[in-house]
C-alpha positions in Angstrom: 0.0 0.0 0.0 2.7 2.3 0.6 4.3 1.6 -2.8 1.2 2.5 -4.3 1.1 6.1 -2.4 4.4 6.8 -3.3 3.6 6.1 -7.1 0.9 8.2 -6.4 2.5 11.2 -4.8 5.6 10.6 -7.4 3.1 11.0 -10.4 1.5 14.6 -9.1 4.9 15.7 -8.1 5.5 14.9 -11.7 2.7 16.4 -13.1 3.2 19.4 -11.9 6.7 19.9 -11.8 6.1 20.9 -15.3 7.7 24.7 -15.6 5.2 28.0 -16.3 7.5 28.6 -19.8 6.0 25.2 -20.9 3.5 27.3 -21.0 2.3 29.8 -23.6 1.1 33.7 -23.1 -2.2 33.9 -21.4 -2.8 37.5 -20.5 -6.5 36.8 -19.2 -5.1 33.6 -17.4 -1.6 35.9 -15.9 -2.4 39.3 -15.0 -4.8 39.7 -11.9 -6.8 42.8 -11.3 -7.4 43.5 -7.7 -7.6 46.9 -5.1 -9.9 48.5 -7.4 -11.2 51.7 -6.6 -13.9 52.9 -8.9 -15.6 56.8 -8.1 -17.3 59.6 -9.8 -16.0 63.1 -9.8 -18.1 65.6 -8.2 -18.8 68.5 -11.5 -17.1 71.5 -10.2 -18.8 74.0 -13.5 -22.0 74.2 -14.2 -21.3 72.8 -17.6 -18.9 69.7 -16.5 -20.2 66.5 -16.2 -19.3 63.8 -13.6 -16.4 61.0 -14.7 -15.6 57.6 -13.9 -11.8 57.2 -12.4 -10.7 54.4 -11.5 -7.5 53.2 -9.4 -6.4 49.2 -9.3 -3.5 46.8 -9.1 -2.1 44.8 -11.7 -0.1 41.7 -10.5 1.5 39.8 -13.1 1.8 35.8 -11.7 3.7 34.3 -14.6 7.4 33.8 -13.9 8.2 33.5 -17.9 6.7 36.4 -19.7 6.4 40.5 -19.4 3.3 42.1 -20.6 3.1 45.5 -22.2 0.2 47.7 -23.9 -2.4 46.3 -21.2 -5.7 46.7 -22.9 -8.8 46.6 -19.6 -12.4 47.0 -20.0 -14.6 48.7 -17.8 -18.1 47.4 -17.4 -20.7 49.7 -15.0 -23.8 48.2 -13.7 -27.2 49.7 -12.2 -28.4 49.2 -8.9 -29.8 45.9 -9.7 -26.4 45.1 -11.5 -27.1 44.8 -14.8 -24.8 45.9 -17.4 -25.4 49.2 -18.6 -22.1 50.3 -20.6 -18.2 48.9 -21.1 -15.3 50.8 -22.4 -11.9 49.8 -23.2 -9.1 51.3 -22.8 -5.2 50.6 -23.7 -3.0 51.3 -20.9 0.9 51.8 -21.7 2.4 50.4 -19.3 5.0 47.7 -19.0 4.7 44.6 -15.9 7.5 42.1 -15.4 7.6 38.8 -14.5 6.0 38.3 -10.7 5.0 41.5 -10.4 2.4 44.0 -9.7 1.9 47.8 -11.2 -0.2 50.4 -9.4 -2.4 51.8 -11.6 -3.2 55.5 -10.7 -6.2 57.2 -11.2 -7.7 56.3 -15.6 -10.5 58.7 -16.2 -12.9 56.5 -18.8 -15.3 59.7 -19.6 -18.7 60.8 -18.4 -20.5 58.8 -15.4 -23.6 58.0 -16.0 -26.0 58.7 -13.5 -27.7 55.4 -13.3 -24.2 53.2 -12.7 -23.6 52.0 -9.2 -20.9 50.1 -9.1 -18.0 49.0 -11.7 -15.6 46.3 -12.4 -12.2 46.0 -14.5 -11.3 43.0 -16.5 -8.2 42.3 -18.4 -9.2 41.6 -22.0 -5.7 41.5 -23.6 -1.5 42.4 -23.6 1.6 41.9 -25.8 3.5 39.3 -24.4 7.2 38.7 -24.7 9.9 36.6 -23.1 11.7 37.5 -20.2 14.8 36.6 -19.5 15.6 34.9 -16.6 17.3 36.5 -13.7 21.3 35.2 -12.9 
């Protein structure tokens, strides 16, 4: 019995000893979105409207691959959250291997009065290689 649970054990250590740059680029998959801070300004002229800004995290958890040219989408929902607009945006910004970027505040244009709440989603990036650290 104890051979058996140390085939067992041997074949899951093997399994996943496989290494992330087996892997291929998965943006969706490596970047994570989290600490997201979604407000609308306050309209400080008569003729200015209110805007979404947004603040959030980006943490990259592949070990194998950079991502630039982060493209996010921003979906706002109503009170009884359903979907009421999404925007995309491109942000130009660069993350390394393991780890995260602060994203300061992104104005994505006029709030609408109706939204209540807000979420960011990766949608894409440009991948490439990085080299690993000696």
């Amino acid at each position: 019995m104890k051979i058996l649970y140390c085939l067992l054990f041997l074949s899951v250590l093997a399994c996943q000893s496989k290494n992330q740059e087996d892997r291929p680029a998965d943006a969706y998959r490596d970047l994570l979105v989290d600490r997201v801070v979604w407000k609308k300004t306050e309209a400080t002229a008569s003729d200015e409207k209110p805007t979404n800004v947004h603040r959030f995290t980006i943490t990259n958890t592949s070990d194998a691959f950079a991502y630039e040219q982060i493209e996010v989408r921003f979906d706002y929902f109503d009170s009884t959250y359903h979907k009421i607009r999404s925007t995309r945006q491109i942000l130009d910004k660069t993350i390394g291997p393991r780890a995260a970027l602060m994203i300061g505040e992104v104005k994505d244009g006029p709030a609408l009065p109706t939204a209540t709440s807000s979420t960011v989603t990766i949608v894409r990036a440009t991948a490439h290689k990085s080299e690993p650290e000696k």
